[in-house]
C-alpha positions as CSV (number, residue, x, y, z in Angstrom):
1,X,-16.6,114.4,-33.2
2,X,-15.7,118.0,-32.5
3,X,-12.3,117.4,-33.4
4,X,-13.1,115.5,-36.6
5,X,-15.3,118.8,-37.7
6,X,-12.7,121.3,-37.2
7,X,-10.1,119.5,-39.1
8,X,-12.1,119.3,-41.8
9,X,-13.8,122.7,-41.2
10,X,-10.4,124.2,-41.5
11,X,-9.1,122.1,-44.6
12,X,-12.9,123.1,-46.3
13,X,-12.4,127.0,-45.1
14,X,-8.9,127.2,-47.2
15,X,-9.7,125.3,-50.2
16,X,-10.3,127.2,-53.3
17,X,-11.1,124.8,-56.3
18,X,-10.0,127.2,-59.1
19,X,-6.2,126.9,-57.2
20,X,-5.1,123.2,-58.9
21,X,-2.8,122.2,-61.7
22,X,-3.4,119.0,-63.9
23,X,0.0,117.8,-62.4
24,X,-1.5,118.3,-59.5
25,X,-4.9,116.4,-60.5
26,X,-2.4,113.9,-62.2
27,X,-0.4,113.0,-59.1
28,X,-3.7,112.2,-56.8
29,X,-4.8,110.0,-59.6
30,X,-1.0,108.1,-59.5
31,X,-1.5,108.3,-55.8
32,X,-1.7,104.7,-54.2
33,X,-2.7,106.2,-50.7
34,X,-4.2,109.2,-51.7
35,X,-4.5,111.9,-49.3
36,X,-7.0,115.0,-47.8
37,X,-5.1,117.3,-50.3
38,X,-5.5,114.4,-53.3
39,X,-9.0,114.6,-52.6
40,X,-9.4,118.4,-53.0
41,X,-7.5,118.1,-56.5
42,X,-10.0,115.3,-57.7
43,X,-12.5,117.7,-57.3
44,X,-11.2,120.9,-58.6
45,X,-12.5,123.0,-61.6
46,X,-9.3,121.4,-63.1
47,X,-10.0,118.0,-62.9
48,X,-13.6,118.7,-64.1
49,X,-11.9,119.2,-67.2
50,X,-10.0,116.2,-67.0
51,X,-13.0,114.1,-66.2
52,X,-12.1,111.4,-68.4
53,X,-8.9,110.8,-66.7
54,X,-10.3,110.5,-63.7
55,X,-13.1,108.2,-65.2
56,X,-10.6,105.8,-66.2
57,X,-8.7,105.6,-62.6
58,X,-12.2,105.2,-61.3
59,X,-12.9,102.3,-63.6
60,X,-9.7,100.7,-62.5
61,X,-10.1,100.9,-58.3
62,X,-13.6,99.5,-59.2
63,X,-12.6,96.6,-61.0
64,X,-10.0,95.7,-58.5
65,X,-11.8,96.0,-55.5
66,X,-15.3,95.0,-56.2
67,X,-14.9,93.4,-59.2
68,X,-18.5,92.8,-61.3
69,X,-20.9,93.0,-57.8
70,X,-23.8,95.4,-57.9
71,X,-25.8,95.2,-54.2
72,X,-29.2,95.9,-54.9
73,X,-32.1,97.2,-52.0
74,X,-35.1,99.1,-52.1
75,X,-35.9,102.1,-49.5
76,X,-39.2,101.4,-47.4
77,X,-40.8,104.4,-46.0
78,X,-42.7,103.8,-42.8
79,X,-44.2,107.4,-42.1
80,X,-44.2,110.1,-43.8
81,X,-44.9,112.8,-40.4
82,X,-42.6,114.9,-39.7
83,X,-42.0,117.8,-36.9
84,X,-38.6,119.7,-39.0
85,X,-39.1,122.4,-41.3
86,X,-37.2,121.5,-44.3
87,X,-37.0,123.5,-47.4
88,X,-36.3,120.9,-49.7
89,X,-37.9,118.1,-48.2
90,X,-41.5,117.0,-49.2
91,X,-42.0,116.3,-46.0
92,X,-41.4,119.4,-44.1
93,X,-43.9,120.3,-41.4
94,X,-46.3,122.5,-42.7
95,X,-46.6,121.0,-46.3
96,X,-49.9,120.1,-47.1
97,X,-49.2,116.2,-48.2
98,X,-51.1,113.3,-47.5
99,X,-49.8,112.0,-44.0
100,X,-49.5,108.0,-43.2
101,X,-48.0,105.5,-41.1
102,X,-47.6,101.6,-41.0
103,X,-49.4,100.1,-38.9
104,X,-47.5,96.2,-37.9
105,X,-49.8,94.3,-40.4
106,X,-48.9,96.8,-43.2
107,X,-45.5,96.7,-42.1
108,X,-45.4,92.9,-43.2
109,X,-47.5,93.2,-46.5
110,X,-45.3,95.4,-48.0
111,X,-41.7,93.7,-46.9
112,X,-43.8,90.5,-47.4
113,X,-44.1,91.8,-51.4
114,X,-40.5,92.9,-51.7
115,X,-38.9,89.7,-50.3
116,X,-41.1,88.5,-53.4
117,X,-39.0,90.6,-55.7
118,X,-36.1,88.7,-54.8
119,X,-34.6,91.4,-52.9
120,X,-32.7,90.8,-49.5
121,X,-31.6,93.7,-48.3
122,X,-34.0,96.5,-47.1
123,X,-33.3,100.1,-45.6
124,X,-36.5,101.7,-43.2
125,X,-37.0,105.6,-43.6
126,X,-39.3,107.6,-42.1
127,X,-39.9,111.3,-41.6
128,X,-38.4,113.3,-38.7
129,X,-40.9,113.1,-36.1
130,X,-40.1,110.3,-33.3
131,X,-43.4,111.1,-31.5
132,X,-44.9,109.2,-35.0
133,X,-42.2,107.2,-35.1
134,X,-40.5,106.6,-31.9
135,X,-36.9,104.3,-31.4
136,X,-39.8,101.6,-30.1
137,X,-41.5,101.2,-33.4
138,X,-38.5,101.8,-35.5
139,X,-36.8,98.9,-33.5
140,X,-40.0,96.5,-34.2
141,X,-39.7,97.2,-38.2
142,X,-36.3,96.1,-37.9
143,X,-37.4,92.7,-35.8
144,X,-40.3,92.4,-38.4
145,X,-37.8,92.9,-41.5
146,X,-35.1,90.6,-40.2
147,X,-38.1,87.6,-41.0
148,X,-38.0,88.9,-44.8
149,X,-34.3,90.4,-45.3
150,X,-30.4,89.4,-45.2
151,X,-29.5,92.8,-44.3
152,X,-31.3,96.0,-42.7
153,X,-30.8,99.5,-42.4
154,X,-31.9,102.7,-41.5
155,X,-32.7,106.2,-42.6
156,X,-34.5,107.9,-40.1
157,X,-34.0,111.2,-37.8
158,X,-30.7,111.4,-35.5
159,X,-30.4,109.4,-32.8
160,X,-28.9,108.6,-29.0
161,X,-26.1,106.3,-28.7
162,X,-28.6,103.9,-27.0
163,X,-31.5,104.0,-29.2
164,X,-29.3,103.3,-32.0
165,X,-28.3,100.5,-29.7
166,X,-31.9,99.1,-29.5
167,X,-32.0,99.5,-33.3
168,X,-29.3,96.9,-33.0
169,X,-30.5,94.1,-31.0
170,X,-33.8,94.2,-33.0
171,X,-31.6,93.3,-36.2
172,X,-30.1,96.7,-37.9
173,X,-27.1,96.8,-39.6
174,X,-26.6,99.8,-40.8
175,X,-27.5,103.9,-40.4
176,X,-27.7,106.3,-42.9
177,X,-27.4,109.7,-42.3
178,X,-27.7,111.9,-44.6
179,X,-25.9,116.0,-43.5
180,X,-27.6,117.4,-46.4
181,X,-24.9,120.6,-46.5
182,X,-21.3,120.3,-44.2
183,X,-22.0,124.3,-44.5
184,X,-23.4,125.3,-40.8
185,X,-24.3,128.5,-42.2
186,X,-26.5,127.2,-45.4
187,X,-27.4,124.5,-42.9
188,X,-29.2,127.0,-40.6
189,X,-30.9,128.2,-43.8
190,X,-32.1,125.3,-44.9
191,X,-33.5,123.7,-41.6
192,X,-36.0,125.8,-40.1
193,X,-37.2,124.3,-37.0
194,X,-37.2,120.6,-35.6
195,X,-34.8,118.2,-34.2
196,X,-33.2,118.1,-37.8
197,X,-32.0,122.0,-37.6
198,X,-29.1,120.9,-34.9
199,X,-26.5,120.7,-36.9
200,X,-23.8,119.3,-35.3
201,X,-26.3,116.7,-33.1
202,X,-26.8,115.4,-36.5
203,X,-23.2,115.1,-37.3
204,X,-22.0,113.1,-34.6
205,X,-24.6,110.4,-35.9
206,X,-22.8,108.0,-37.8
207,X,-20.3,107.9,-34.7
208,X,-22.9,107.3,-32.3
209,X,-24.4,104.4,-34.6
210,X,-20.6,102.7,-34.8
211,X,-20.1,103.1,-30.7
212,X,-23.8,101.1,-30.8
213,X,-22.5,98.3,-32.3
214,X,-23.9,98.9,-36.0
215,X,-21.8,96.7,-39.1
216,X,-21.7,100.4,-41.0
217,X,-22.4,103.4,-41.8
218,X,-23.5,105.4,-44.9
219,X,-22.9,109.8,-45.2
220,X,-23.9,112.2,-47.8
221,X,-24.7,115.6,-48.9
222,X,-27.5,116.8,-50.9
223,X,-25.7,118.0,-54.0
224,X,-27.0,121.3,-55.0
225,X,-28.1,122.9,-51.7
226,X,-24.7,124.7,-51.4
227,X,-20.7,124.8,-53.0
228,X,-21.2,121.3,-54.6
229,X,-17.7,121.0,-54.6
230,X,-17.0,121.9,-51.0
231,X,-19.6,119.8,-49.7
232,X,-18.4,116.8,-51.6
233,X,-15.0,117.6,-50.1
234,X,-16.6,117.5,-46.3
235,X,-18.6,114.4,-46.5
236,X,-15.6,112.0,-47.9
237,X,-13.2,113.2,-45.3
238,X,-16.0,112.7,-42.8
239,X,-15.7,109.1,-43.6
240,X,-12.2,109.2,-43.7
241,X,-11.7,110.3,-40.6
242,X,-14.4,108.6,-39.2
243,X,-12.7,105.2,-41.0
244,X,-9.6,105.9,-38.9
245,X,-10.8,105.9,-35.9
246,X,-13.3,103.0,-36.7
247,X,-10.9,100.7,-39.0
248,X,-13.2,98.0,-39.2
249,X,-16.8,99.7,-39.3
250,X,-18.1,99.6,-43.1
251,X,-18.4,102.5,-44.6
252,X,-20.2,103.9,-47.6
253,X,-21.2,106.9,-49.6
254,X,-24.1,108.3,-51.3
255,X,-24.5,111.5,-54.3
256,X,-27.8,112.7,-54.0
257,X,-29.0,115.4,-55.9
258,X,-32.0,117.6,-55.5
259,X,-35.1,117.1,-57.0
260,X,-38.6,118.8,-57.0
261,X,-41.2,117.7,-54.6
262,X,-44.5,118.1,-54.1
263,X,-46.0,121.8,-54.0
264,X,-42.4,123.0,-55.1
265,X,-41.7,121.8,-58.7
266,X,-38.7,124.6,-58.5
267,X,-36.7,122.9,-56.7
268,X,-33.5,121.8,-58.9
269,X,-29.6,120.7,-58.1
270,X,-28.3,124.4,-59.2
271,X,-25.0,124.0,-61.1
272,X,-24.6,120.4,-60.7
273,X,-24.8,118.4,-63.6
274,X,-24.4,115.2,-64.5
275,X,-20.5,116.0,-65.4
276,X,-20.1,117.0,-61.7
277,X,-21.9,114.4,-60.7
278,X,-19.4,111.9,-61.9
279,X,-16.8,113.7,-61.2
280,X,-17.4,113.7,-57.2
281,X,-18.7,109.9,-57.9
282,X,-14.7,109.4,-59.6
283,X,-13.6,111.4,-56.9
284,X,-15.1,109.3,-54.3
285,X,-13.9,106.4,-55.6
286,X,-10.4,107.3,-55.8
287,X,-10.1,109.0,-52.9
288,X,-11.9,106.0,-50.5
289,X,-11.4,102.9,-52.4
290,X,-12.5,100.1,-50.2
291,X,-15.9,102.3,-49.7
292,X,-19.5,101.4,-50.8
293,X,-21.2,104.3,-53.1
294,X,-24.7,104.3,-53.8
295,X,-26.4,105.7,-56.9
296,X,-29.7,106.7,-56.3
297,X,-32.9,106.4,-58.5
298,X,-33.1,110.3,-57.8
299,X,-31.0,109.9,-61.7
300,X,-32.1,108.9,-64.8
301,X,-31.9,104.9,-65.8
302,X,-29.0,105.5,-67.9
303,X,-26.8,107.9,-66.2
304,X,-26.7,105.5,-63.5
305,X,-26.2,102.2,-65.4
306,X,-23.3,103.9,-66.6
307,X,-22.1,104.8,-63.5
308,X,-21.9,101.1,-62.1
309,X,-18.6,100.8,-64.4
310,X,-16.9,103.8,-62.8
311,X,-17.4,103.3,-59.2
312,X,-20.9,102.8,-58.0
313,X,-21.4,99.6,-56.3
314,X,-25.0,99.7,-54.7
315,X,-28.0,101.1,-56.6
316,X,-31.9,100.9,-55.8
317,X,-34.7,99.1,-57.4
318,X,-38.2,99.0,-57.8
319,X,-38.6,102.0,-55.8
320,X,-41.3,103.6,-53.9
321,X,-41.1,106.9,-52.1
322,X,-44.6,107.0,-51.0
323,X,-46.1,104.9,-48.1
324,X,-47.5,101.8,-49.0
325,X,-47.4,101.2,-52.7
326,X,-45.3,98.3,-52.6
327,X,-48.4,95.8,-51.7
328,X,-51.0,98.4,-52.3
329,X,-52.2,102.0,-52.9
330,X,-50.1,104.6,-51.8
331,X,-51.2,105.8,-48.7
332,X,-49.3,108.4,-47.5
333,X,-47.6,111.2,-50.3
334,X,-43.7,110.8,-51.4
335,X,-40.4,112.8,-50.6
336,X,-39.6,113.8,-53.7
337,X,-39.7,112.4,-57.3
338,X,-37.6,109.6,-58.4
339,X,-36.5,109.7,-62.1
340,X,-35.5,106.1,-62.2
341,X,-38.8,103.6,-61.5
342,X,-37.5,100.3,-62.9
343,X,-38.7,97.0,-61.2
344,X,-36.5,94.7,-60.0
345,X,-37.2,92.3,-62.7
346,X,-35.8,95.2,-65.0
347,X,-32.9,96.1,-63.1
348,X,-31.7,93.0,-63.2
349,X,-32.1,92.0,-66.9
350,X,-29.8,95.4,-67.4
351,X,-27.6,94.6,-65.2
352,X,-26.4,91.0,-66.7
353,X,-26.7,92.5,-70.3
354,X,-23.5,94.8,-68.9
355,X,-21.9,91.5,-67.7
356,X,-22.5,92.9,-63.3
357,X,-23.2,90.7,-60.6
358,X,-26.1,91.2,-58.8
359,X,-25.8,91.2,-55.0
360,X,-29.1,90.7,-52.8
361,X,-27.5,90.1,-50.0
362,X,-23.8,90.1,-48.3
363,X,-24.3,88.6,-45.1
364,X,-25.3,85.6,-43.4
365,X,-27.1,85.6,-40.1
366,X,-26.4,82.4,-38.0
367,X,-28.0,81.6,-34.6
């Protein structure tokens, strides 16, 4: 993975957005392999201008590769401990929250209440503190949610080639790993103390993950905890690279945005606005066809229905962020505040009014 980061560091280090032409945007939009340097002109300051343009090339790739399909899951948080000091992160160490865990029965009741939904596809977070939440219990959710769910997948704290490995064999699918900035420098700023503060342990994840045998892997950046734009730019050709070498792992993206948690209602994505946000979501697109991109209930109901049109393909629904509300009370005190908190039911009557597919689940497990 070393040599994956420097090629990108080095592409990242010499990229200035304000440097691109709209021929220049225009010729990675006609682009029918587009390339590292296509990417940096889809997300120029140029082509923020021409966001429409790119809006309508976005449309197109969708349409052709994924047709009217919309995956739907729900996140299921596990435990909200954690042992990293994380500015942004409403569960940092030190924050005064209400802490819980799942206990096995709990752990059924609320996939038990999900699966009711309709919902086949789950993904298992929990904070970063292994001691809480060791491999051994992470692994068990898995086994337990593979009795409810199509498809499983993770969100959890970095981890050894081999514990993704056991992960596996107890029924994952997929890891996501969220980088939060590609900057080492804001990184260091951002990630106090813990496990989470080594940067590039963290970065070789999704590469670990694949050499464990997992379908896929999912990347992203936290959009608004440093240059937006540059950020964007390291976490596609992360994947991109990281496709190349892995041709036949699935890969998929996610454009997370900052929001305010609790004890720090300050806390906002800077200069990234919804315009940018669809522009790195068209960029995405463009740039990485054949990949999965999430939109997250971080945004508001209608900014992301209308995404689904210009390139998402995966959204959430009936979200909790806290630890077991889906069967109960909330136990244990959420991440940070979701904007969009439609149920399933909800999601799905607004997805067939705009003429989408819902997926619950892609795969097929046969033993």
């Amino acid at each position: 993975m070393e040599e994956i980061f420097e090629k990108i560091q080095k592409m990242v280090r010499n990229y200035e957005p304000r440097d691109f032409t709209s021929e220049q945007v225009r010729a990675a939009l006609a682009s029918k392999n587009p390339s590292p340097e296509h990417l940096q002109a889809l997300l120029s300051v140029r082509a923020e201008g021409m966001i429409e343009e790119l809006a309508l090339r976005a449309r197109e790739l969708r349409l052709k590769y994924f047709g009217n399909a919309v995956n739907l899951f729900t996140p299921l948080y596990l435990s909200n401990h954690c042992n990293s000091k994380c500015t942004y992160c409403g569960f940092q160490k030190g924050n005064k929250i209400r802490r819980s865990k799942l206990n096995e029965a709990e752990i059924h009741a609320e996939m038990r209440a999900i699966s009711q939904s309709g919902l086949q596809e789950i993904i298992l977070l929990t904070g970063e503190g292994r001691e809480h939440a060791s491999p051994e219990y992470i692994a068990h959710a898995c086994k337990i949610a593979r009795e409810y769910f199509r498809v499983v997948g993770v969100e959890i704290y970095a981890m050894r080639e081999e514990e993704y490995a056991l992960l596996h064999a107890a029924g994952c699918d997929f890891v996501t790993i969220f980088q939060e900035t590609y900057n080492p420098k804001a990184y260091k700023k951002f990630h106090i103390s813990g496990e989470k503060s080594d940067f590039f342990y963290r970065f070789g994840g999704q590469e670990r993950a694949l050499r464990a045998g997992m379908r896929g892997v999912a990347f992203g950046a936290l959009l608004g905890l440093d240059d937006f734009r540059k950020d964007a730019m390291f976490c596609a050709l992360h994947a991109y690279f990281l496709q190349a070498k892995y041709p036949a792992a699935e890969l998929s993206l996610s454009i997370p945005r900052l929001r305010p948690i609790i004890n720090n209602a300050k806390i906002h994505p800077k200069d990234v606005g919804e315009r940018r946000l669809l522009q790195v979501l068209c960029a995405y697109r463009i740039f990485l066809p054949f990949a999965g991109i999430t939109i997250s209930s971080r945004e508001r109901a209608g900014f992301r229905d209308e995404t689904l049109a210009l390139g998402a393909t995966k959204m959430s629904a009936g979200v909790s962020v806290g630890i077991g509300e889906h069967s109960g009370e909330k136990s244990g005190d959420a991440q940070f505040e979701i904007t969009d908190a439609r149920s399933v039911d909800e999601i799905l009557k607004m997805l067939k009014s705009r003429s989408f597919e819902p997926v619950m689940g892609d795969s097929l497990y046969v033993g």
